[in-house]
N, C-alpha and C positions, 0 to 999 in steps of 0.2 A: 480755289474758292468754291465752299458748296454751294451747289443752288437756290438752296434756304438764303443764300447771302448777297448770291444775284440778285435774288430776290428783294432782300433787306435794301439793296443801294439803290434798287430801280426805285421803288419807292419812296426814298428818303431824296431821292433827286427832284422829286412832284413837288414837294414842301420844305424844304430844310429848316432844319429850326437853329437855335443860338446854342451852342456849347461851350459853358467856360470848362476849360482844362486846367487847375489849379496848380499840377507839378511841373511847370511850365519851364524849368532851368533842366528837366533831364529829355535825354537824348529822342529817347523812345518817344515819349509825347512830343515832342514837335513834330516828329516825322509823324505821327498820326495826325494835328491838324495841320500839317503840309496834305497829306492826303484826302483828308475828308474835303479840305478847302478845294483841291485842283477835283477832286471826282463830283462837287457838288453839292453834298450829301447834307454837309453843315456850315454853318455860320462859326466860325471859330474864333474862341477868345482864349489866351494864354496867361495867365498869372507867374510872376517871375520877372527873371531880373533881367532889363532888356538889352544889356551888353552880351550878358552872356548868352542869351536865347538866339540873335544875332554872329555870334562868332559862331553858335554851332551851326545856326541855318548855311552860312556860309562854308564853314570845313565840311558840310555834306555837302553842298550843292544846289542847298533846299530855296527855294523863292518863297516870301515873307506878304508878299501880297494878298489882301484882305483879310487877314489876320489881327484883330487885335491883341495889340499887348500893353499889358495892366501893370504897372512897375509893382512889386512886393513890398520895393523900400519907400513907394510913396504913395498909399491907397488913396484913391477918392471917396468922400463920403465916410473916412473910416469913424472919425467922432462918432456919426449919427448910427453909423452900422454896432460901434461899442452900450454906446445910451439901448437899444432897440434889444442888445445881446441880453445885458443886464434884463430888462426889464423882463424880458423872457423867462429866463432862468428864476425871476420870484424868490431873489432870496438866496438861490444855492449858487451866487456865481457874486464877489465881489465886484466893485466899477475893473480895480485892479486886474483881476481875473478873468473878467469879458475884456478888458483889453488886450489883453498878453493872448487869450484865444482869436478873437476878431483879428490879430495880426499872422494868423496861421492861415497857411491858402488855400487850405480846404473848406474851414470855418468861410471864409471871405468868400469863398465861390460857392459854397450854398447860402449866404445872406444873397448874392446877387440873383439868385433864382428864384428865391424867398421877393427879391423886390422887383424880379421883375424883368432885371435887365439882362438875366439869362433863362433860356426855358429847361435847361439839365445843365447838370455836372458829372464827369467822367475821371476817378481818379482810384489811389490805390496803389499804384507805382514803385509808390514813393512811402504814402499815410499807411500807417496801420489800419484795419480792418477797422479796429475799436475806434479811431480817430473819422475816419468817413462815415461809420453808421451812425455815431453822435452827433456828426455835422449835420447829416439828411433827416435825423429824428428833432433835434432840437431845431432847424430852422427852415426845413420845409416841410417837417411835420408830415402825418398820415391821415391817407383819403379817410371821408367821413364812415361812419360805422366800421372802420378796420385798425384793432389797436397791436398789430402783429409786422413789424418787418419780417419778410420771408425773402425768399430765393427759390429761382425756377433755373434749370438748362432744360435746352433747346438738345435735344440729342437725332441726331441726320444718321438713319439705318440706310446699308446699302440693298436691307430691302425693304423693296417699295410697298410691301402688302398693309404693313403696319400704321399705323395713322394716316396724317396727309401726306401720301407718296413718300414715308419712313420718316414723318418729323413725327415726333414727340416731346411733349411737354413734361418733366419731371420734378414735385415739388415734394420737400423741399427737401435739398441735396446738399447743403452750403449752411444753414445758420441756425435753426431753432433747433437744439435736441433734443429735447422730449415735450412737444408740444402738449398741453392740454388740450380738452374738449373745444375753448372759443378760439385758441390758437389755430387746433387744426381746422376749424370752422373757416378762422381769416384767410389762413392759405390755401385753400380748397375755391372761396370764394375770389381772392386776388389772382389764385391762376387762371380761373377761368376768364376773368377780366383780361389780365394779361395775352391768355392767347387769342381772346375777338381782337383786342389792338394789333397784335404782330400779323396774325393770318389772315384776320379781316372773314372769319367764317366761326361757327359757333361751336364750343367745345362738347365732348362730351367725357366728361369725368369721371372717373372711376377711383374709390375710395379706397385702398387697395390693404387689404389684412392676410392672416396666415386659412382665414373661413371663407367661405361663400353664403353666404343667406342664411348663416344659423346651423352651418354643418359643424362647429366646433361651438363650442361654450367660455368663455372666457372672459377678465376683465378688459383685456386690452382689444376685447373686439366689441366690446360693451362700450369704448372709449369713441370709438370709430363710427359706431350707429349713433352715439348721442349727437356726435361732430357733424354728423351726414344732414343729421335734425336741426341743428344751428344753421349751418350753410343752407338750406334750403328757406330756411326762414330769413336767413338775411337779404341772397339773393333767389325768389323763386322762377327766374326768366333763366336759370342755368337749368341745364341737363346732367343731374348729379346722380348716381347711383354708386351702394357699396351695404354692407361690407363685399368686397369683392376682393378675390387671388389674381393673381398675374396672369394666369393662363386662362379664366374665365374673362377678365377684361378685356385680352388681346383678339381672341381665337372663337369667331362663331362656332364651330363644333360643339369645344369644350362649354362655350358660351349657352348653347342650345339642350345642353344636362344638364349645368351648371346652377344656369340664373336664366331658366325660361322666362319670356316675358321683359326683362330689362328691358329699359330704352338704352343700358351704357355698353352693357357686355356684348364681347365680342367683336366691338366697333369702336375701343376706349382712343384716344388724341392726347389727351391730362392723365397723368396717373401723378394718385396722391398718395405719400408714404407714411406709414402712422409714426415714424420717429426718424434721426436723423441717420441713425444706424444702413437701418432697411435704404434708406433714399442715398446715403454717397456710398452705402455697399454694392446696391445696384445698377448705377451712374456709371462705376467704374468696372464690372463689368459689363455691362453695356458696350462699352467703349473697347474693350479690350478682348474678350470673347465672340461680339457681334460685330469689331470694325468700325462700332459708330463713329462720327464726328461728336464732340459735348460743347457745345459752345454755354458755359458761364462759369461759376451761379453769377445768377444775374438778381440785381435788388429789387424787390416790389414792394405793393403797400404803400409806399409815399402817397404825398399828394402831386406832386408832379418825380417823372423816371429822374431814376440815378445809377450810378453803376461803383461799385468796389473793382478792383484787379488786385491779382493775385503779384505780391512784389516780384516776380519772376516772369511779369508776361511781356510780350512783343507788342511792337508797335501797331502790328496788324489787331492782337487782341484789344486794343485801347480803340481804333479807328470800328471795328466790328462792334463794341458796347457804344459807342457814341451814334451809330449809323443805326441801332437798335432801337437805341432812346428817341431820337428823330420820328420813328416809326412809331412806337407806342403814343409819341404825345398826337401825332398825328389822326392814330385810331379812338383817343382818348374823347371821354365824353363830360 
């Protein structure tokens, strides 16, 4: 486990908050709220069928204690969660067609967070990508003034020079590909929110283009300064600067020709990518070139955390996004 992560459970052990797990009949998730449960981190609730959630906890091993389990075949509340579906939707969802989704366990475990009775959901597993992000848009909806679902990873350098002690924040790697000016505005803005709640210390973000301060001419870096203008307007308590290159954000030297005078360069923590191209082309070198650890994309934007998984992830990856979520609602204001 990296440090970043010691980190993440020490903290989510101070507070734990409620996680429904919605794909609660496969393997992998139970064994992640077996563990969150036994490490402390969260409050665990399961959606699924509780015969079968039970023989597996059993042919592992696993103990089932403090774990709620929510039968799939017999919701509580489901009427009133259908009626509340509908009326949501306004029109684009018959009584019919909010029922038949309300009885979907992702749809059910974002109304529960929606009402209340969970403070995150942690899925993907199982759900399509498309199937989680409509659950988290249409029922816990997006914090005020940000109309953009984004995605950040967390990328762990094994060297330490670079951000805090080699973590960096990288946005967005995973969802919008070719954001606009207010998009990349949200995601500039949401990152930085995001990394006060996980690190608990203040970002400084760096806008990041192929120019530095106007050494190139172009639209796409005309795209980047408008975006820089929006975020700053939205929120002006961040510390945003750009247009900025990778090697001016990273690297006082290049930092000190570069972009004399910045408050970002040479000391960047967030780096924001102008499209999706540049952010999971660089993610994965990152990873692969530098040795990083990439821990996500991870969701933001909501009004309260969520998390997607990639249908191919470990039980560890499921218990590290739930242990995550804990931690953000925690720093959450």
């Amino acid at each position: 486990m990296s440090t970043f992560m010691d980190m993440v459970y020490e903290k989510a052990r101070k507070s734990p908050k409620r996680v429904v797990f919605p794909e609660g009949n496969d393997d992998r998730t139970i064994e992640a709220a077996v563990k969150a449960t036994s490490l402390g981190v969260a409050k665990a609730i399961l959606i699924g069928t509780p015969s079968k959630i039970n023989e597996t906890a059993a042919g592992k091993g696993f103990h089932l204690e403090g774990i709620d389990i929510i039968d799939i075949g017999n919701l509580p509340n489901l009427d009133v969660y259908i009626k509340e579906f509908f009326d949501l939707r306004k029109g684009k969802a018959t009584m019919e067609e909010a029922a038949e989704t309300m009885k979907k366990d992702v749809y059910y475990g974002a109304m529960m967070v929606r009402k209340g009775l969970a403070d995150t959901f942690v899925a993907g597993a199982v759900n399509t990508t498309a199937n989680v992000s409509r659950a988290a848009i249409y029922l816990i909806g997006m914090k005020p003034g940000i109309k953009t679902l984004s995605s950040f990873f967390v990328m762990i350098l094994p060297d330490k020079t670079f951000g805090k002690d080699g973590i960096l924040f990288y946005a967005d790697g995973g969802f919008v590909i070719d954001p606009t000016d207010e998009q990349l505005a949200d995601i500039t803005v949401t990152t930085g929110a995001t990394y006060r709640e996980l690190m608990g210390e203040e970002p400084n973000i760096a806008m990041l283009s192929f120019s530095t301060k106007g050494s190139s001419k172009h639209e796409r870096i005309d795209k980047v300064t408008r975006a820089l203008a929006l975020a700053k307007a939205k929120d002006p308590s961040l510390n945003i600067d750009g247009e900025l290159q990778a090697d001016a954000a990273l690297l006082p030297s290049v930092a000190a020709r570069k972009a004399p005078g910045s408050p970002v360069a040479g000391k960047a923590n967030v780096l924001i990518f102008p499209d999706l191209d540049s952010g999971n082309i660089a993610y994965k070198l990152t990873e692969r070139l530098a040795k990083a650890e990439a821990l996500g994309p991870i969701y933001q934007g909501t009004a309260k955390p969520c998390s997607d998984l990639s249908r191919g992830c470990k039980a560890t990856d499921i218990l590290n996004c739930a242990a995550i979520n804990v931690v953000r609602l925690q720093g959450s204001k």
